[in-house]
N, C-alpha and C positions, 0 to 999 in steps of 0.2 A: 689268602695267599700264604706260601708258608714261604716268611722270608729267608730261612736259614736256606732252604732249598733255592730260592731264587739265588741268594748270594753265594751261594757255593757251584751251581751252574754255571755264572757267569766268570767264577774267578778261573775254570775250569775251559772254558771256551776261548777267555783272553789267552791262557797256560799255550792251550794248543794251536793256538794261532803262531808264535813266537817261534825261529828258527833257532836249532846251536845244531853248526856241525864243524866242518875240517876245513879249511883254506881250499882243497880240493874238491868238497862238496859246492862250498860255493862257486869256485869255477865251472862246472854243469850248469849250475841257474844261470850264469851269463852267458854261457855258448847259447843256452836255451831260451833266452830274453835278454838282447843284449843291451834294451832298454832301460834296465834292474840297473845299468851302471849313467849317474847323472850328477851334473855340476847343482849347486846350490840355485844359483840364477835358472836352470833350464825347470828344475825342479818346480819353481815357483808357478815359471810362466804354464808348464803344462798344467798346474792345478786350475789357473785362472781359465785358459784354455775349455780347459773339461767341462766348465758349468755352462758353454756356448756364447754364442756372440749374435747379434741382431747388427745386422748393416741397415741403415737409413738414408735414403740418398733426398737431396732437395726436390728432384723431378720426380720421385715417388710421394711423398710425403710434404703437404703444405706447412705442416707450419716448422719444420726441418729447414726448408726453402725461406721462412720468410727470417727465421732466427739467425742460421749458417750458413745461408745462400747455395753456392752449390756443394760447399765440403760435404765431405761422405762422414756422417757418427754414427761408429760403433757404441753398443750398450753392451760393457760385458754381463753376462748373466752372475758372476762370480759376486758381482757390488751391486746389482739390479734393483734388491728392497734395503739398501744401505746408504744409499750414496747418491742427492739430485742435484739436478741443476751444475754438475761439476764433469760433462762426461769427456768435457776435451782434457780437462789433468787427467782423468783415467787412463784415456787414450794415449798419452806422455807417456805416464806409468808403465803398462802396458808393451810399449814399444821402444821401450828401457829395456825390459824386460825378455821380449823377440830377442832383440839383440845381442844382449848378452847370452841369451838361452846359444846362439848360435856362432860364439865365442868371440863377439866383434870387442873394438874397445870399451863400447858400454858395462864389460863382464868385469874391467877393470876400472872402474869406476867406481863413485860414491852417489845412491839416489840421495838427492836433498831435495824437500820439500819448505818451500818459504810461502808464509802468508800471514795475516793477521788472526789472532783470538776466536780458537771459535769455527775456524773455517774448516776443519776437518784433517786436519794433519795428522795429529794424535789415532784417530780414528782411522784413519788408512792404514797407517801402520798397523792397527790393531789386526786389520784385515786381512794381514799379508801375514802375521803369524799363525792367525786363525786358521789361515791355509796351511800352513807348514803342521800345526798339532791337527789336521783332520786328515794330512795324502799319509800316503799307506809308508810302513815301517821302511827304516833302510837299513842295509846289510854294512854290518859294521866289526874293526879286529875285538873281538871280545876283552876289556880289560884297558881299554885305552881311553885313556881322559879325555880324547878329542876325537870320540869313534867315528877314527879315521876309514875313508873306503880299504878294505884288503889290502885289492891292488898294487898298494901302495909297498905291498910284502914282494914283489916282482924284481927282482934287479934288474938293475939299467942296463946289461948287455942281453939282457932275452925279452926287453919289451915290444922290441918291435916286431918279435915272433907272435906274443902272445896276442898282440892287436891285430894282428894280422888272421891269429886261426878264432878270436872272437870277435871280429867287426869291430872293435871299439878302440877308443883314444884311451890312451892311460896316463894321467897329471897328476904330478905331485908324489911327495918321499916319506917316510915314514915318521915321526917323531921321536925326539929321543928315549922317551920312556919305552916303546915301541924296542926300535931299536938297540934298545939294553938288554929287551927280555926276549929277541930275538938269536941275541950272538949269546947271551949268558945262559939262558932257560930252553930255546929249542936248538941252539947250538947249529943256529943257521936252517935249521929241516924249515924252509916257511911254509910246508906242504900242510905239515903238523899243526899250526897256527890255529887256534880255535875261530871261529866266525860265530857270529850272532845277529838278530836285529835289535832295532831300536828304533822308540818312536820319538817323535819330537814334544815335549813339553815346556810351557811356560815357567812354570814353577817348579818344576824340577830341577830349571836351566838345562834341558839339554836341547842342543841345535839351538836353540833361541837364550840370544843374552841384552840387556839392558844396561845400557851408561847414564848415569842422570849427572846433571852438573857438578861437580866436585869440585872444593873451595879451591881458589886458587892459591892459599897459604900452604894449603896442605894436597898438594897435587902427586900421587903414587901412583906410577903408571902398569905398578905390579894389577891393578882393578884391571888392565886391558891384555896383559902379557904372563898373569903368574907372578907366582914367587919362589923364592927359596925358603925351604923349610931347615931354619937356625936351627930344631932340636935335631935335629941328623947331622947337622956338619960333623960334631966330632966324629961318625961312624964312618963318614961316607968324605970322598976330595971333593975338594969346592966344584969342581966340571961332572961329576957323576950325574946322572938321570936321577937314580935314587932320590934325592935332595928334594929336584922340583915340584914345587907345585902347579899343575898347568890349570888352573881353576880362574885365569882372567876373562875377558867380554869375548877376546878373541880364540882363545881355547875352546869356552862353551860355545859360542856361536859357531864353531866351525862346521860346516857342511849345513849350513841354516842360516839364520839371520842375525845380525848385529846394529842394535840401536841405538843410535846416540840422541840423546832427549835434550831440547835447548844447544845444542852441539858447541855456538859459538861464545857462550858463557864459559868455555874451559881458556885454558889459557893456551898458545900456538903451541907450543913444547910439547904439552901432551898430545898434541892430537898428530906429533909428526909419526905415528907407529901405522896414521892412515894411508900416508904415502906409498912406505911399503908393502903394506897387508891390499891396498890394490895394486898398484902397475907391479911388483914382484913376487904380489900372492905369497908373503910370508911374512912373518910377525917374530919380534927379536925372544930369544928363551930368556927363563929368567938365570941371571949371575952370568957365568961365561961359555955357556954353551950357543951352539950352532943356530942359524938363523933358521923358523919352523913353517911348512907349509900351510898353507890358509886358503882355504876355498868357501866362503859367506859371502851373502848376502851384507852392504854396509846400506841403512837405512841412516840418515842424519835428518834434523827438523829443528827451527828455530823461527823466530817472526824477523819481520823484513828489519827493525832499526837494526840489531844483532847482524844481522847479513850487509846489511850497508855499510855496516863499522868496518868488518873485517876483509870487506873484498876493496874498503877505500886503501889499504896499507898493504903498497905494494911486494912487501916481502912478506906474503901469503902463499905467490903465484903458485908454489909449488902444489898446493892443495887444492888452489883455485881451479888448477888445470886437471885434476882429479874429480872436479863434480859434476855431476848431471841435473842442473837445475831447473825442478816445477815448482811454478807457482800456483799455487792454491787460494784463490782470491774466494770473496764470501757470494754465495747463490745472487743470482739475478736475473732470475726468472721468478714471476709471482707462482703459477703453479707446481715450481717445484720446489718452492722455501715452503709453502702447505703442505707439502705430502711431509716434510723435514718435521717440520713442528707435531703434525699427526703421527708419526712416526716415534719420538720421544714421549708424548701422552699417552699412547698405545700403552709403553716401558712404563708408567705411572700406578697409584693407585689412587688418585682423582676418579671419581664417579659422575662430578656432575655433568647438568646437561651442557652441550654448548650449542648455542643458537648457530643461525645460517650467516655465512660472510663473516665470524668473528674470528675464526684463525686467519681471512683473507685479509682483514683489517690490520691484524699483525704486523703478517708478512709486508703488506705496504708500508706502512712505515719502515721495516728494516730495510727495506729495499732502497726505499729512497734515500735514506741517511748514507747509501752506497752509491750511487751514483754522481754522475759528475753532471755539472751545472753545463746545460745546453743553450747555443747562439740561438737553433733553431725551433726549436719545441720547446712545451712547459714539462714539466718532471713527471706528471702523472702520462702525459701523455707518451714520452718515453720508457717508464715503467710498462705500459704496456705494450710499447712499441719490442721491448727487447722480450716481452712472456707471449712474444704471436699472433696480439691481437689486430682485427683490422680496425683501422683508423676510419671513420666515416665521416666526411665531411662536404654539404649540398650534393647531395647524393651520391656523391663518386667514394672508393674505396682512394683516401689519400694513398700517394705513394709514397714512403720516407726509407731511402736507402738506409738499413742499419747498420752497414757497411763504414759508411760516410759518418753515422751519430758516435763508433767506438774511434775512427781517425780524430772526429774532433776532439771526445775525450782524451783524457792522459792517459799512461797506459797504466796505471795503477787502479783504474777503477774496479772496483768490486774488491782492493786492499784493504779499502776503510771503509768507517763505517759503525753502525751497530753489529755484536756478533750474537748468534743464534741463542744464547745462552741467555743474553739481557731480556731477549723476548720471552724465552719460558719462561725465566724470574718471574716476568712481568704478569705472564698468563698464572703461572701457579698464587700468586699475591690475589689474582682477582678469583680464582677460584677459592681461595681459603676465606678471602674476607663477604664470598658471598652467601648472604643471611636464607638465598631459597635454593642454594644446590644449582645453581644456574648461571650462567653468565653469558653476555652479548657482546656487541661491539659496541655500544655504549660504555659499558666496563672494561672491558679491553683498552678502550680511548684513556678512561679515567684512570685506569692502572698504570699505562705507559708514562702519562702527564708524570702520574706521581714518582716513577723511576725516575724520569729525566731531568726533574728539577734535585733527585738527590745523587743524580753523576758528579762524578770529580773532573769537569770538561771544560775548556773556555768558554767563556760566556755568549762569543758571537756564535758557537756549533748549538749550545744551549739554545738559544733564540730562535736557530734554524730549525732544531730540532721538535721544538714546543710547533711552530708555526706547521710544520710536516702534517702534525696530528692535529692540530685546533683550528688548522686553517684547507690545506689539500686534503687528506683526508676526509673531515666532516662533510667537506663539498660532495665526492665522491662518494661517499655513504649515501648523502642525502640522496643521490641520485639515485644508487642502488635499492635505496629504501622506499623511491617514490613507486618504481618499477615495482617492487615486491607486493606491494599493497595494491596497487592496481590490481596487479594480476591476480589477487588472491578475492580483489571484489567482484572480480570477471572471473565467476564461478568456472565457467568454462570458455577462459582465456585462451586456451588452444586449438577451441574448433573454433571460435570468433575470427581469430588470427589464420587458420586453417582457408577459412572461407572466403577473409576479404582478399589472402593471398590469390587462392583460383580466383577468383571472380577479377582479380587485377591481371592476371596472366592472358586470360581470356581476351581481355578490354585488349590490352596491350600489344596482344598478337595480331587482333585483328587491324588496330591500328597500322603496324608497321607493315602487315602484310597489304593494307589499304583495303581489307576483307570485311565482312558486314557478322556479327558474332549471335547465335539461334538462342532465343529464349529459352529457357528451361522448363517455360511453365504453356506458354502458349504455343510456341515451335515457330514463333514471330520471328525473322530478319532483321536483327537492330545494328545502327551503329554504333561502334565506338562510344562510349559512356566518355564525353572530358570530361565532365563533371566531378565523375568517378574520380578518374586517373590522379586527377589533379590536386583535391581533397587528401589522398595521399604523398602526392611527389612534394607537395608543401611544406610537409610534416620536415623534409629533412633538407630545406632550405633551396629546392628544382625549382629555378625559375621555368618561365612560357618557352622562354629560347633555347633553353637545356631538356623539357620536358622531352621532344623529341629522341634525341640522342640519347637520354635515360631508358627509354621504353626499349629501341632497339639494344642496346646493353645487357637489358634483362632479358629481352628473349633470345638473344643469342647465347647469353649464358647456361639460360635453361635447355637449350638446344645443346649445348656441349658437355651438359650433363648427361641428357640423355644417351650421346652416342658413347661415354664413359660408364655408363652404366652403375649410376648415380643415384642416391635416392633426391626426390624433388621433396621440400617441404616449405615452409616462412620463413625457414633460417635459412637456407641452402647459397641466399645473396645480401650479402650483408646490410649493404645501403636499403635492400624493399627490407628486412627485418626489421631495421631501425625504423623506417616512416611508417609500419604497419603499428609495432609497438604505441611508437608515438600519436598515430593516430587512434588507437584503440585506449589510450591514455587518456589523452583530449577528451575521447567523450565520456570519461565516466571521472574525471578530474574532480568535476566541482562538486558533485554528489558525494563523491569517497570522502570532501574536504567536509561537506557538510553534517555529514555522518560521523565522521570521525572524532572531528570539535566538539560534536551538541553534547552538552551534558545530560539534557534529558529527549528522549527518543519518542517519535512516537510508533505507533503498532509496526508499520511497515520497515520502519528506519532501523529498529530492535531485530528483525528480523533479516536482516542484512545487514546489518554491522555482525550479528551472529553468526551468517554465514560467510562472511568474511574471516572473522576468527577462528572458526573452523577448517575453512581452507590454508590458512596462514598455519596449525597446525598440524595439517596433512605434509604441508612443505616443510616440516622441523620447527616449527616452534612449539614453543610449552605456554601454557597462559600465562605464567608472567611472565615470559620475553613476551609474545602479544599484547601485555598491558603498558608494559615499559615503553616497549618499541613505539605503538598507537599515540604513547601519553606524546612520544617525542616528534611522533610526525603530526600530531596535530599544532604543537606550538611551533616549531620549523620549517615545518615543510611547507606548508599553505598559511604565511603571513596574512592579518586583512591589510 
């Protein structure tokens, strides 16, 4: 490649992309797009807009239905690979954002984002600039600190002509720098006024500005408003444009976004310029000039103690009544706190391997440490209740409104908790500290223990915490881990399961239809197998008296598969899943157990322990997660 070429094409291509012409040229582009003229708020939402939207409704989508019942979630496609488990803030955000796009009070508003450590705030924001520096250039008065729309070069007695012959609304006055070089420089001709674009940048500051907390000793609110430039006074009167400096958050950000970072660590004083700069869209100049137009975006973000301090002190109200507040609580769903954590390793330069279940191990524990202590259910079973899964219990799909599980909770839940960040720690310690390039959920476990006993946390959250991982968890590992091994010594676990399932389907129809079911091999008339049936329904605790009503269950279900046009398999009903599994467990239990134990093997035992290991590494393991794992389910899992 010949770089000089490359990089001289490209400075060359950006060159001609960039507009400069006359106030009157730009008037053509807006008679001719009258779209090219946009608020900061509309600006945003149409970028979000543009990357599409997925509606999900409950009666389309089960497990939508089993999570939100019947509300309808949008996925915007804008935050799609950025953002899980959070899509109703989105959706807040989002129709924040409608709104004000479509100049409702929301446009005069403050978003504020509240939530605990971790949960995404920071990161949203990030997302919202991110859009601002990728949509396309805006047409701005060439030479103005706060490149302002033209427009705004229109005098107030021929605006309503001029919106009239180009469809559009015209808001907002000129600024005073503007305004100087208007009556002094074009001597009023605004026709003559140069026009240009410009993009938006982070680090340029332009359209996008950032407030980070500033000491309350030394709080100068020229960072939001400008200043006056001392080495000119003697040249220039204290009220001249000349003087000012318009380089504060609210100058830059204007016609873009404005951040205020920790927002309620400032002291009330400073932040009264927010008042103004929403409900009257303008921000005071600096020294004694005129009050300036403001059209941004205000982004504010702080964690919940900070927001409870200052909305307890009633002579706030004013600002109070200024925000638009989401809360951003931490994921709480197990499948989407995984895709979170796979997501940030992705961002890594960790290589090693990771075993199966050990970012789900994680995830469960932060999850849990998030939730609120339930009347009716145990915790795990609620973690799963709120990620979709179905509950099974003596064969029936338990019903547990999750409607009714977040009324019982407080409404804080998913505020507290572990945040995402303790868990990478946690994960990156156990990938550094491990000696084969590997790590499991055994290390995983071992990692967390050891973050937790070095929190700076009270003792009784400590205790809960340890118990999360050394007590619910391990349980549910062991569980996960008995299933694994099973099914990796039942070479071919899937057609086993495949078959007992028809061959139950079979039994089961004929029973309920009271029909007699044809031999496969002979073309014999048989009845109803109980034997069969029963051998299974046992597995997931069907009694004789329920056997009945189970059977009809399943083939009606599978009946309403069919006219759904549905695929049929062993998973398709959750309760026969479970007693299939568990029956196909049962019988190779004690064998796996004894295989697994023996120290020393004889010909046959070697040769399937072998091929047990081998299918364990077709499923993601490596041999030593296989040796680790084996060494742990032989002393755990199958006690004598």
């Amino acid at each position: 490649m010949n770089f000089k070429e490359f990089i001289k094409n490209d400075r060359e291509g950006r060159n001609s992309e960039k507009f400069q012409g006359t106030f009157i040229d730009y008037l053509e582009i807006v008679k001719a797009s009258p779209d090219t003229v946009k608020l900061s708020h509309k600006r945003i939402y149409d970028m979000i807009a543009s990357k599409g939207v997925e509606v999900l409704k409950g009666d389309e989508n089960a497990r939508i239905r089993k999570i939100y019942g019947n509300e309808v979630i949008r996925k915007y496609g804008f935050f799609k690979n950025e953002f899980y488990g959070i899509d109703k803030v989105i959706m807040k955000m989002v129709n924040y954002f409608n709104s004000a796009a479509m100049k409702g009070e929301e446009s005069r508003q403050v978003l504020y984002l509240v939530g605990p450590v971790g949960a995404g705030k920071s990161s949203l924001v990030e997302s919202l600039k991110k859009a601002l520096v990728e949509c396309e250039a805006i047409y701005s008065i060439k030479g103005c600190p706060m490149h302002e729309d033209p427009l705004h070069l229109i005098p107030r007695h021929l605006r309503a002509e001029f919106e009239e012959l180009l469809g559009i609304q015209i808001e907002g006055d000129l600024c005073p720098v503007c305004r100087y070089r208007l009556v002094n420089e074009f001597k009023g001709e605004y026709e003559n006024f140069p026009v240009e674009t410009k993009t938006f940048s982070i680090r340029s500051r332009k359209g996008i500005a950032v407030v980070p907390p500033v000491d309350p000793n030394n709080q100068d609110t020229s960072i939001l408003t400008g200043s006056v430039d001392i080495s000119k006074m003697d040249m220039y009167p204290e009220d001249d444009p000349r003087i000012f400096s318009l380089n504060g958050a609210f100058n830059v950000g204007n016609r873009g976004l404005v951040e205020f970072i920790e927002v309620f660590k400032n002291d009330v004083e400073y932040l009264h310029t927010i008042i103004t700069a929403t409900q009257e869209k303008s921000v005071p100049s600096p020294g004694k000039g005129s009050m300036i137009y403001f059209d941004g975006v205000i982004v504010a973000h702080s964690n919940e103690a900070e927001w409870n301090r200052f909305k307890s002190d009633h002579t706030n109200e004013a600002i109070l009544d200024r925000i638009v507040k989401v809360e951003v609580p931490y994921c709480l769903e197990l499948d989407e706190e995984v895709k979170i954590y796979k997501k940030i390793l992705k961002k890594s330069n960790f290589k090693a391997h990771i075993a199966p279940h050990t970012i789900e191990v994680a995830g469960m524990f932060a999850i849990l440490t998030r939730l609120a202590p339930s009347a009716k259910i145990d915790s795990m079973t609620k973690l799963k209740i709120y990620n979709g899964d179905e509950i099974v219990e003596k064969g029936t799909t338990k019903r547990i409104d999750i409607m009714e599980l977040r009324e019982e909770s407080d409404q804080y839940e998913g505020m507290k908790g572990i945040s995402t960040r303790f868990i990478i720690k946690a994960i990156d310690n156990a990938l550094s500290d491990s000696e084969h390039n590997c790590i499991n959920p055994l290390s995983i476990m071992e990692s967390v223990v050891k973050s937790i006993k070095e929190l700076d946390i009270a003792p009784e959250d400590k205790k809960k915490y340890l118990g999360f991982i050394q007590d619910t968890i391990r349980k549910e590992f062991n569980k996960i881990l008995e299933k694994e091994i099973t099914k990796a010594f039942i070479h071919s676990f899937r057609e086993q399961a495949e078959s007992l399932f028809n061959n139950y389907i079979d039994n089961a129809e004929a029973f309920v239809n009271k029909s007699k079911i044809k031999d496969g091999s002979t073309g014999e008339e048989l009845n109803p197998d109980e034997n069969f049936m029963r051998s299974i329904e046992e597995q997931i605790g069907v009694s004789d008296a329920s056997a009945k009503g189970f059977r009809a269950d399943v083939t009606s279900y599978m009946f309403y598969l069919v006219r759904k046009g549905g695929t049929i398999d062993y998973k398709s009903y959750e309760p026969l899943k479970e007693a299939i599994e568990k029956k196909l467990m049962a019988s190779v239990k004690d064998l796996s157990r004894i295989i697994t134990k023996s120290r020393i093997r004889d010909k046959e035992q070697t040769e399937k322990y072998n091929t047990m290991v081998e299918e364990m590494q077709n499923n993601g393991y490596c041999l030593h997660c296989c040796d680790v794992t084996l060494k742990y389910a032989a002393n755990n899992l199958w006690k004598d």
